[in-house]
Biotite code that builds the C-alpha atoms (Angstrom):
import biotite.structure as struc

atoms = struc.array([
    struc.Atom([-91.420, 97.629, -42.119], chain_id="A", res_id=1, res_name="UNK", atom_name="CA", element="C"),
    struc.Atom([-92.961, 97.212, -45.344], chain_id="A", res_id=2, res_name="UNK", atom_name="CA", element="C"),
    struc.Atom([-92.300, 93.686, -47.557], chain_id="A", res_id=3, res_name="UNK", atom_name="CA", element="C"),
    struc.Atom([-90.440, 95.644, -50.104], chain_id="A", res_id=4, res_name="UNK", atom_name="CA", element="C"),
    struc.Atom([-88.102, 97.419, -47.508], chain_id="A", res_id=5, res_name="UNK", atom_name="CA", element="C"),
    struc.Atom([-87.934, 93.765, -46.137], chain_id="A", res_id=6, res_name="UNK", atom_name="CA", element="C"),
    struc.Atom([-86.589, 92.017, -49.040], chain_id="A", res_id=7, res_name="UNK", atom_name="CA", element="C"),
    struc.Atom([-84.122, 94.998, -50.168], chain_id="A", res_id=8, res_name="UNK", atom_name="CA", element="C"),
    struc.Atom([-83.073, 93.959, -46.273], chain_id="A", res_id=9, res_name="UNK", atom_name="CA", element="C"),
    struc.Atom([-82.472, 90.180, -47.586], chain_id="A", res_id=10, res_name="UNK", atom_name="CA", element="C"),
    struc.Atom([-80.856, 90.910, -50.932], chain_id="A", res_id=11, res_name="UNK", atom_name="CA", element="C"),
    struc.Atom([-78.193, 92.889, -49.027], chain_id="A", res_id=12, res_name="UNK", atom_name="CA", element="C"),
    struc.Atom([-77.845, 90.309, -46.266], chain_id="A", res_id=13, res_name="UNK", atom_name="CA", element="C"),
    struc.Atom([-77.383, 87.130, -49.081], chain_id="A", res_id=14, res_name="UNK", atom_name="CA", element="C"),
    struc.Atom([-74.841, 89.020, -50.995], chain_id="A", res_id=15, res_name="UNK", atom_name="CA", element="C"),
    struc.Atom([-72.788, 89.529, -48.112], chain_id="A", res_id=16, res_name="UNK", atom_name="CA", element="C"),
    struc.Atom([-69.504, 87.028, -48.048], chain_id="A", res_id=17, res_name="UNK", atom_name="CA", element="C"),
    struc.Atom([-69.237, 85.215, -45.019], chain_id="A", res_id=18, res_name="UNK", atom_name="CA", element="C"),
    struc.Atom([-66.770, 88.471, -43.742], chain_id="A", res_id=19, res_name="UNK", atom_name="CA", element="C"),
    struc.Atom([-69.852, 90.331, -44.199], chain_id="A", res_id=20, res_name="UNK", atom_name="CA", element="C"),
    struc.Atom([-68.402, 92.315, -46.889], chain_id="A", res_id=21, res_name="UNK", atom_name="CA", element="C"),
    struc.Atom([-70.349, 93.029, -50.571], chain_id="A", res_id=22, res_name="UNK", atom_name="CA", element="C"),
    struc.Atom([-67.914, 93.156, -53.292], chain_id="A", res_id=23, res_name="UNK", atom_name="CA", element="C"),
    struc.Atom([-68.337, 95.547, -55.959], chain_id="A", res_id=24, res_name="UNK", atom_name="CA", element="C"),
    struc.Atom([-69.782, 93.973, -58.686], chain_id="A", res_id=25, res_name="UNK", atom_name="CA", element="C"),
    struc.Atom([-72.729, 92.717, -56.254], chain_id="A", res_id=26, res_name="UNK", atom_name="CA", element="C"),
    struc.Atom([-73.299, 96.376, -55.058], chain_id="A", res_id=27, res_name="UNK", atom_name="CA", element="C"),
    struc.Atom([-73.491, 97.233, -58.923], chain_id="A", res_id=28, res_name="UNK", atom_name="CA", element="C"),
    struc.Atom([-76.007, 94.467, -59.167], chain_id="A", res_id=29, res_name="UNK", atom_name="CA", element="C"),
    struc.Atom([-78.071, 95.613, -56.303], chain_id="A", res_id=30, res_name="UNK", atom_name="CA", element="C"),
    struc.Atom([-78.129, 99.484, -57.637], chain_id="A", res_id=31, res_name="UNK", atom_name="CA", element="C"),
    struc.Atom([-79.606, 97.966, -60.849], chain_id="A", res_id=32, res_name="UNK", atom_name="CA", element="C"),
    struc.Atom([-82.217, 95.944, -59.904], chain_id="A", res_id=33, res_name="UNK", atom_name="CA", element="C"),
    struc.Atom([-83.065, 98.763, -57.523], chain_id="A", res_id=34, res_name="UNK", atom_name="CA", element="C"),
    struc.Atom([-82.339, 97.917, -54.043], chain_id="A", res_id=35, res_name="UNK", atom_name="CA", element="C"),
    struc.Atom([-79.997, 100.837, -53.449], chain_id="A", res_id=36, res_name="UNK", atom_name="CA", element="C"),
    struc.Atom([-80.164, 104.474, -54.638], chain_id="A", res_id=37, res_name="UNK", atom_name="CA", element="C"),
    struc.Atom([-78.438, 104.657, -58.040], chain_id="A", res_id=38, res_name="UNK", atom_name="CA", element="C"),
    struc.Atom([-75.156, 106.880, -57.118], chain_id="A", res_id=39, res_name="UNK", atom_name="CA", element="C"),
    struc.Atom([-72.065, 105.774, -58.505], chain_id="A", res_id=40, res_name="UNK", atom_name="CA", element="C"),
    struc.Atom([-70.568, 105.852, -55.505], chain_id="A", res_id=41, res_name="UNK", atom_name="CA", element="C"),
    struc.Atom([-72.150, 102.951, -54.264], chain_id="A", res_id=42, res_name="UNK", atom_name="CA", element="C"),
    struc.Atom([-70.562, 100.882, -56.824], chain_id="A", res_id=43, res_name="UNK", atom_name="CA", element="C"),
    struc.Atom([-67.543, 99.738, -54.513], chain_id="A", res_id=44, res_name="UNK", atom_name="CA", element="C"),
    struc.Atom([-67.017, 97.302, -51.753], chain_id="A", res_id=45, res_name="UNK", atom_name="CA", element="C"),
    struc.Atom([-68.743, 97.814, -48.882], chain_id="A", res_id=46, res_name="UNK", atom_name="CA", element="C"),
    struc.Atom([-69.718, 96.211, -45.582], chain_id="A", res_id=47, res_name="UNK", atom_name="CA", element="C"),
    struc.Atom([-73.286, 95.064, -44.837], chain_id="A", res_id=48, res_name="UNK", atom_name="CA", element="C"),
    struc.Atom([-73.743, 97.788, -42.326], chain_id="A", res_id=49, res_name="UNK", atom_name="CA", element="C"),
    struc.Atom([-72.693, 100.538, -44.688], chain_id="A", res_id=50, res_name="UNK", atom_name="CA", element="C"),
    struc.Atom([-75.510, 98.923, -47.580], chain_id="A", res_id=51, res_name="UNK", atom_name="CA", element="C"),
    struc.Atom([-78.469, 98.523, -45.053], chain_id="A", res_id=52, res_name="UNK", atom_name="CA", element="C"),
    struc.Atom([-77.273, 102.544, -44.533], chain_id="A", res_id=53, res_name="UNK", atom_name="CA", element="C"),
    struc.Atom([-77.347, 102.983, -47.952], chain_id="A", res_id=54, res_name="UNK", atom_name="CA", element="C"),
    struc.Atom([-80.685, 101.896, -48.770], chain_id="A", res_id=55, res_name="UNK", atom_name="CA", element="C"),
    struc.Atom([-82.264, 103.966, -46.161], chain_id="A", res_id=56, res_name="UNK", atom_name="CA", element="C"),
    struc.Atom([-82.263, 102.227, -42.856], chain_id="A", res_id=57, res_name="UNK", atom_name="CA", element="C"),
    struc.Atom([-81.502, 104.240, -39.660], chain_id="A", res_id=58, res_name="UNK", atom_name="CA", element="C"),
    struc.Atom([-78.472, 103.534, -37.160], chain_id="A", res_id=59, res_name="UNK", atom_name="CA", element="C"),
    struc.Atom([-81.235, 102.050, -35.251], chain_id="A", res_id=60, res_name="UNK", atom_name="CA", element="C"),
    struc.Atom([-82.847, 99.806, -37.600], chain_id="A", res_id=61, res_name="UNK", atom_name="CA", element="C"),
    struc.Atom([-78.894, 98.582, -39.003], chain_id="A", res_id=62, res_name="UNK", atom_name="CA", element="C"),
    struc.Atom([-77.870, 97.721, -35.341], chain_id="A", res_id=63, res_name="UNK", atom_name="CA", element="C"),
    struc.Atom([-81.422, 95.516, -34.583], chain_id="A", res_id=64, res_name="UNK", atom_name="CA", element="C"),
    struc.Atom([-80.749, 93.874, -37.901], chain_id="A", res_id=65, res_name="UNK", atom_name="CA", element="C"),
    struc.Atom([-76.897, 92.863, -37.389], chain_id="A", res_id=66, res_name="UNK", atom_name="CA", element="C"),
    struc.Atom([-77.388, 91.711, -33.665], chain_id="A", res_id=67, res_name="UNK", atom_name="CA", element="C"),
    struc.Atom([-79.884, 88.958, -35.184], chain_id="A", res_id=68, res_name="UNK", atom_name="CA", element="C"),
])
């Protein structure tokens, strides 16, 4: 995994509430500065698992991250 991939990983994770939820405005954040794809309808709630998705991880790669 490359260090870039790896810190999009640990933006996502630290703007998870402790429910492991990302509220909206945070996802908006995290399209800007460029950690997920710029589509609009990213800019909702969403859980961790559904972000990691979102900025290109596999099924794979979300499960071996969560089970940390």
């Amino acid at each position: 995994m490359t260090m870039s991939k790896q810190t999009d990983i640990n933006a996502i994770l630290a703007a998870a509430d402790s429910g492991g939820v990302i509220q909206a405005s945070t996802m908006l954040e995290l399209t800007q500065r460029g950690v997920l794809p710029n589509d609009p309808t990213l800019h909702t709630t969403m859980s961790v698992e559904s972000a990691l998705r979102a900025a290109g991880l596999s099924a794979d790669e979300v499960e071996e991250i969560l089970d940390r």
